[in-house]
C-alpha positions as CSV (number, residue, x, y, z in Angstrom):
1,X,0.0,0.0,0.0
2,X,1.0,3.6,-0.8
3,X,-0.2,6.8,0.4
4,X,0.1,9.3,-2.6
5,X,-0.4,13.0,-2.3
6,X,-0.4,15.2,-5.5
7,X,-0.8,18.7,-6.0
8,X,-0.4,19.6,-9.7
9,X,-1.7,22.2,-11.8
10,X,-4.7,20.1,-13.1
11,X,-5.9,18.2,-9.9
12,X,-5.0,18.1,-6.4
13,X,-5.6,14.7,-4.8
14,X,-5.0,12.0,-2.4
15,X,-5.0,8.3,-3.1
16,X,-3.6,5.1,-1.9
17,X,-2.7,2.5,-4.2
18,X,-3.2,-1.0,-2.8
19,X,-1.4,-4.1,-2.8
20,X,-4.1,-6.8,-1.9
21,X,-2.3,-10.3,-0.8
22,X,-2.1,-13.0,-2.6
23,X,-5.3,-14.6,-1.0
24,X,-7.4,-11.5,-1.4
25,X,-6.3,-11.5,-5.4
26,X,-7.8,-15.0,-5.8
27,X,-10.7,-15.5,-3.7
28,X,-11.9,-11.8,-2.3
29,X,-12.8,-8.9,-3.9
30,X,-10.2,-6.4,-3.5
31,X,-9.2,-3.3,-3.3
32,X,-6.6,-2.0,-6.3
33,X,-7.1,1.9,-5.3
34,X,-8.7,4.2,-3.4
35,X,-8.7,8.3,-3.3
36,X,-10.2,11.8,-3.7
37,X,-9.9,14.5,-6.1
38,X,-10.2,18.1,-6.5
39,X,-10.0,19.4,-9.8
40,X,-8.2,22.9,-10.5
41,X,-8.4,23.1,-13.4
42,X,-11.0,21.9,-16.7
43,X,-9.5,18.4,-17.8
44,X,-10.3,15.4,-19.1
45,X,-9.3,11.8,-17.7
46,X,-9.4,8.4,-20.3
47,X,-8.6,4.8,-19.9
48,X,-9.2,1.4,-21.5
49,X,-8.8,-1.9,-21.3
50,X,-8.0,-1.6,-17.4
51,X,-9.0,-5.1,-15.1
52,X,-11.1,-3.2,-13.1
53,X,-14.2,-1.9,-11.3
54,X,-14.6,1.9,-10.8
55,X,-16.8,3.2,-8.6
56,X,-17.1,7.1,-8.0
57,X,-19.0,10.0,-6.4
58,X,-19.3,13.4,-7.9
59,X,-19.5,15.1,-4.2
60,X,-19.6,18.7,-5.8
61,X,-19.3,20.6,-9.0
62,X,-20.1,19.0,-12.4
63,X,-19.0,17.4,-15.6
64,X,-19.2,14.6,-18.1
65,X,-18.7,10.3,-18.7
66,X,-18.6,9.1,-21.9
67,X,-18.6,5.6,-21.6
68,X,-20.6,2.7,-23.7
69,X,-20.8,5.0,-26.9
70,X,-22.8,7.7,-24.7
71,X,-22.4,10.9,-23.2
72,X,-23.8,11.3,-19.8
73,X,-24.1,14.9,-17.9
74,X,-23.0,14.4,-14.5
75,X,-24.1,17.0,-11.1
76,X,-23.2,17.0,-7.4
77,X,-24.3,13.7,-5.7
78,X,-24.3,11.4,-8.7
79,X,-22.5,8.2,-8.7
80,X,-20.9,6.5,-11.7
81,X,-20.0,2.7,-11.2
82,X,-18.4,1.2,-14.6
83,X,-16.2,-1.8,-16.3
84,X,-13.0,-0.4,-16.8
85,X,-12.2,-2.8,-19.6
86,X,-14.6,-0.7,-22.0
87,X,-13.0,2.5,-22.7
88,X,-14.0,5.6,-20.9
89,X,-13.4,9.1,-20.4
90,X,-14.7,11.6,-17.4
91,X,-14.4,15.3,-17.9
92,X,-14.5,18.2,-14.7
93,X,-16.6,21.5,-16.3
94,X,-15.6,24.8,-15.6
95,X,-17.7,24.1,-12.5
96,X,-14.9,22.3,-10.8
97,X,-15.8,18.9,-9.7
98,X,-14.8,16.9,-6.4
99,X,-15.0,13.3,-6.3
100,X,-14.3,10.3,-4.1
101,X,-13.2,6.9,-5.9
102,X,-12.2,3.4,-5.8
103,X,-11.1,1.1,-8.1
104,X,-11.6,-2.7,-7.5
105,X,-11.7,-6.3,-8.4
106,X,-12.4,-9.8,-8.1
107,X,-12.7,-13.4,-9.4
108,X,-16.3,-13.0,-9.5
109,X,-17.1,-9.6,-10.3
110,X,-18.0,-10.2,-13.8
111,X,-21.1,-11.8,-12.7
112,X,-21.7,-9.3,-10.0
113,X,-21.8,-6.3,-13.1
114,X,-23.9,-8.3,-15.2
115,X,-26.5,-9.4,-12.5
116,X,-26.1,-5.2,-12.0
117,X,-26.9,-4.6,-15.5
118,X,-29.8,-7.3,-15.8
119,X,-31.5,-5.7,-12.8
120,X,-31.3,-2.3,-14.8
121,X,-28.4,-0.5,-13.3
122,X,-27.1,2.5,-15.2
123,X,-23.4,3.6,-15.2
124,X,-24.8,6.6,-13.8
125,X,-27.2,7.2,-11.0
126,X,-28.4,9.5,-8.3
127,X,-29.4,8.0,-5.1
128,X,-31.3,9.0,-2.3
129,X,-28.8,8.7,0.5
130,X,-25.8,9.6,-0.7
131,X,-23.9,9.5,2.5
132,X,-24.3,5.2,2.4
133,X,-21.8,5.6,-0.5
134,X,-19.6,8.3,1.1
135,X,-19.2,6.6,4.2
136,X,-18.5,3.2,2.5
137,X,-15.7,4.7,0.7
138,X,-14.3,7.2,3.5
139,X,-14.5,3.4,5.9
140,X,-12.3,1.8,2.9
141,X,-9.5,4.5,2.7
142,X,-9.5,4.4,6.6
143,X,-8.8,0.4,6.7
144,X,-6.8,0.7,3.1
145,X,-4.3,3.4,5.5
146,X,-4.2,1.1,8.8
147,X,-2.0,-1.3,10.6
148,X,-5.3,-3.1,11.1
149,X,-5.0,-7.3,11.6
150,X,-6.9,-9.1,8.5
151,X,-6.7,-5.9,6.6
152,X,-8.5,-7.3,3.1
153,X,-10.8,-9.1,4.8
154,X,-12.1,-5.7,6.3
155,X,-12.4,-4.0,3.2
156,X,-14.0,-7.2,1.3
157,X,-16.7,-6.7,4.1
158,X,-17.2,-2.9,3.0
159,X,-17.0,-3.6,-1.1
160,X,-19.4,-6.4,-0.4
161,X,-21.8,-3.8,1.4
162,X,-21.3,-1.2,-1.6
163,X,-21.9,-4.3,-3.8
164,X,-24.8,-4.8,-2.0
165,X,-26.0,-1.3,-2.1
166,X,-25.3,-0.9,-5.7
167,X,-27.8,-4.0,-6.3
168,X,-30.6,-2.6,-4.5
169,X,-30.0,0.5,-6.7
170,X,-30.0,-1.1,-9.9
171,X,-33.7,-2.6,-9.7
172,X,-35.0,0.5,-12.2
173,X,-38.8,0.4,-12.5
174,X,-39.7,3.8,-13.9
175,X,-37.3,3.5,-17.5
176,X,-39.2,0.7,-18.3
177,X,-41.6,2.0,-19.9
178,X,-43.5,-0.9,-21.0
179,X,-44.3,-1.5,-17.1
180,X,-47.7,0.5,-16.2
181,X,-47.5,2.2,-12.8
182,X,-50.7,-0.3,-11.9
183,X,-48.4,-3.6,-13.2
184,X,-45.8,-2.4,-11.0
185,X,-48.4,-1.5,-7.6
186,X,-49.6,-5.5,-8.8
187,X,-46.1,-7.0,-8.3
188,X,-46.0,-5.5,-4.6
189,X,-49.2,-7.2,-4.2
190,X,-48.4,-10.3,-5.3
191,X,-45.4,-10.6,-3.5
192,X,-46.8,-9.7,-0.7
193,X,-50.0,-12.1,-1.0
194,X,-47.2,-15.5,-1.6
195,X,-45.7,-14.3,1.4
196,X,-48.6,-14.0,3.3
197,X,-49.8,-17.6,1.5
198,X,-47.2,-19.6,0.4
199,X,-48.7,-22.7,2.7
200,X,-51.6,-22.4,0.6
201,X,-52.1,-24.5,-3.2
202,X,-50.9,-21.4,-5.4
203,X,-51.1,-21.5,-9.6
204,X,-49.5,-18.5,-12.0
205,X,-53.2,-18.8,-13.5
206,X,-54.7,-18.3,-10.1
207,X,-52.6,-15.1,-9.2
208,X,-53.4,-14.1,-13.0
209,X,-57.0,-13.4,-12.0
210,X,-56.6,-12.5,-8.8
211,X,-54.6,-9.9,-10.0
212,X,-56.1,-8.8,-13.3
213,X,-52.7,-9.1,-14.9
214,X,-51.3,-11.3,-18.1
215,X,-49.8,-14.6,-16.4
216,X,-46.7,-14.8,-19.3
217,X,-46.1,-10.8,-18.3
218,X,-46.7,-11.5,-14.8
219,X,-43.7,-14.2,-14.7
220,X,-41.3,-12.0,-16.9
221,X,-41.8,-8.8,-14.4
222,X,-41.6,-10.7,-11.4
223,X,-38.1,-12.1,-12.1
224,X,-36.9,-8.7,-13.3
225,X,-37.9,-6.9,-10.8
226,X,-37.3,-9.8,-7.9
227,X,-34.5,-11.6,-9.5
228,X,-36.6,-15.8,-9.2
229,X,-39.7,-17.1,-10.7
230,X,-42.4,-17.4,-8.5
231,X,-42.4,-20.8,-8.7
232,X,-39.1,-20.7,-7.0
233,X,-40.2,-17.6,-4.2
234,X,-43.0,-19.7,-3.2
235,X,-40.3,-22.4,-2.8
236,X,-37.7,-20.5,-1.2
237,X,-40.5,-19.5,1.7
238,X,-41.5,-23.1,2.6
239,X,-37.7,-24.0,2.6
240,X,-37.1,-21.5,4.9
241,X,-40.1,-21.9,7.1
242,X,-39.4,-25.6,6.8
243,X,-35.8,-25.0,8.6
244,X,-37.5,-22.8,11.7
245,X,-40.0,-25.8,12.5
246,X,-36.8,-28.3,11.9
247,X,-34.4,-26.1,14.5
248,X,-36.3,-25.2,16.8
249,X,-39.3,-27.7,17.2
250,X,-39.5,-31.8,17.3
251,X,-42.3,-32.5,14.8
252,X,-42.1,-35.2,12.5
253,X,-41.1,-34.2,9.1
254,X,-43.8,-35.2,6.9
255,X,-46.1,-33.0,9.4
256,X,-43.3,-30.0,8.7
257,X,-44.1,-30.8,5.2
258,X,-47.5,-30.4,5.1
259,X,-47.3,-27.3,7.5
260,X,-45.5,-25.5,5.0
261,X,-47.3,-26.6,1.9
262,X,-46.1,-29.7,0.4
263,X,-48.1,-32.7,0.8
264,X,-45.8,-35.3,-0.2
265,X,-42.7,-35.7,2.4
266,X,-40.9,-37.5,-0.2
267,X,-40.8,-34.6,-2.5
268,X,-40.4,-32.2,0.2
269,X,-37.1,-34.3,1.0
270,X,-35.8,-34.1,-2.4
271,X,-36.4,-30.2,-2.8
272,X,-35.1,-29.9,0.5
273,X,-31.7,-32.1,0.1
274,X,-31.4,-30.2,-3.5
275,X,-31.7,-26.5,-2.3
276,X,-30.0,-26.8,1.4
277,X,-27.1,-29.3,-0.1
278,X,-28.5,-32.3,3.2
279,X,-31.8,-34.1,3.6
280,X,-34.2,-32.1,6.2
281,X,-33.3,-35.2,8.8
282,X,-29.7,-33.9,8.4
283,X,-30.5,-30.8,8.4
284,X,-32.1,-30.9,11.8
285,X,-29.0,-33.1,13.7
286,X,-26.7,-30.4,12.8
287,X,-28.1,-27.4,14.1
288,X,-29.2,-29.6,16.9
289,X,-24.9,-29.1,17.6
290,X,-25.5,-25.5,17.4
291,X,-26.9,-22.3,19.8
């Protein structure tokens, strides 16, 4: 790790550029460099073909990303979060921007950016609460600068939570346009009725017209905006109410079955095994070891 301060006649900043071990390289994701920047001047920054994530927050002034074959205007509290591989550029206005950054990477952080973009994440975006992002960052640069034990571990834990952040960001309703504001109210409701229901016998043709809304649509939607079928929600919450009655009760486990919704035990084994990775019986022993 090194600790960089530059004052030059087109920026002023202050960045540390991170060594990440060995073990953090091939099974975290990592940190590669962290800073802030105060431009002084109009300028304009390009790179390409770089193995890396950038993440960064316009925290005043303004300027420009071109990035993806678009132009894209950017103001004070924006965020920008990219694929360095593409080319890109970022240009301060006359209305000198300041901005916090990090650049990072990992094994699986291809498939992180493309669940992103499948959820409808833009390169750009203007959150709500800007100071979950400025506080993430500021925490990293802390950690990155410290004698701190288990030092990549630490900052895996906050890239993870601005992962995590930048997921629930990316779910993008309103630019769809083919998504009436009633479909969208609908998909709340139906969520909220499987999890309310789930025990209960439950068809896509049933929640079609309870609903009033195109099954085949309904499906589609549902797994944009929710990321599973609802096939596989409705699944997921007998699964997980099965584990509660398996922990922390002694019922027999074709009763557990039926109590959350599955009338066959033998099937409910065979989901259950599947899903968890051990049969429910299994299941139960070992967290019978456990507080």
């Amino acid at each position: 790790m090194e600790d960089y301060l530059f004052h030059g006649n087109l920026v002023s900043s202050s960045r540390i550029l991170y060594t990440a071990s060995k073990f953090a390289k091939s099974s975290l994701i990592h940190l590669q460099e962290v800073g802030t920047l105060k431009a002084k001047a109009p300028h304009t920054s390009s790179r390409d073909g770089l193995s890396s994530y950038l993440f960064f927050i316009i925290e005043s002034g303004k300027g420009e990303l071109k990035y993806g074959g678009k132009t894209y205007n950017l103001q004070t509290g924006d965020c920008v979060f990219i694929d360095c591989m593409l080319p890109y550029s970022h240009t301060t206005s006359k209305d000198l921007w300041k901005l916090k950054w990090l650049h990072f990477q990992g094994t699986n952080m291809d498939s992180i950016y493309q669940k992103y973009i499948e959820r409808g994440g833009m390169c750009t975006f203007h959150p709500d609460n800007l100071s979950h992002y400025i506080d993430i960052v500021d925490d990293i640069y802390d950690i990155a600068s410290s004698d701190v034990h288990v030092k990549d571990m630490k900052i895996y834990e906050k890239l993870t939570n601005l992962l995590s952040l930048l997921l629930e960001e990316s779910w993008n309703p309103d630019i769809s346009n083919d998504i009436p504001s009633s479909k969208k109210k609908n998909l709340g409701e139906i969520r909220a009725f499987l999890e309310n229901h789930y025990t209960e016998k439950i068809t896509l043709d049933m929640l079609s017209k309870k609903f009033f809304i195109n099954k085949f649509y309904m499906t589609r939607i549902f797994k944009e905006q929710y990321g599973t079928t609802i096939t596989a929600y409705i699944l997921e919450l007998r699964i997980t109410r099965a584990k509660h009655f398996l922990r922390f009760s002694d019922m027999p486990i074709d009763e557990i079955s039926r109590l959350v919704g599955i009338d066959d035990a033998n099937y409910f084994s065979r989901i259950f095994k599947k899903i968890e990775g051990i049969s429910p019986a299994s299941y139960r022993k070992d967290w019978a070891k456990s507080l």
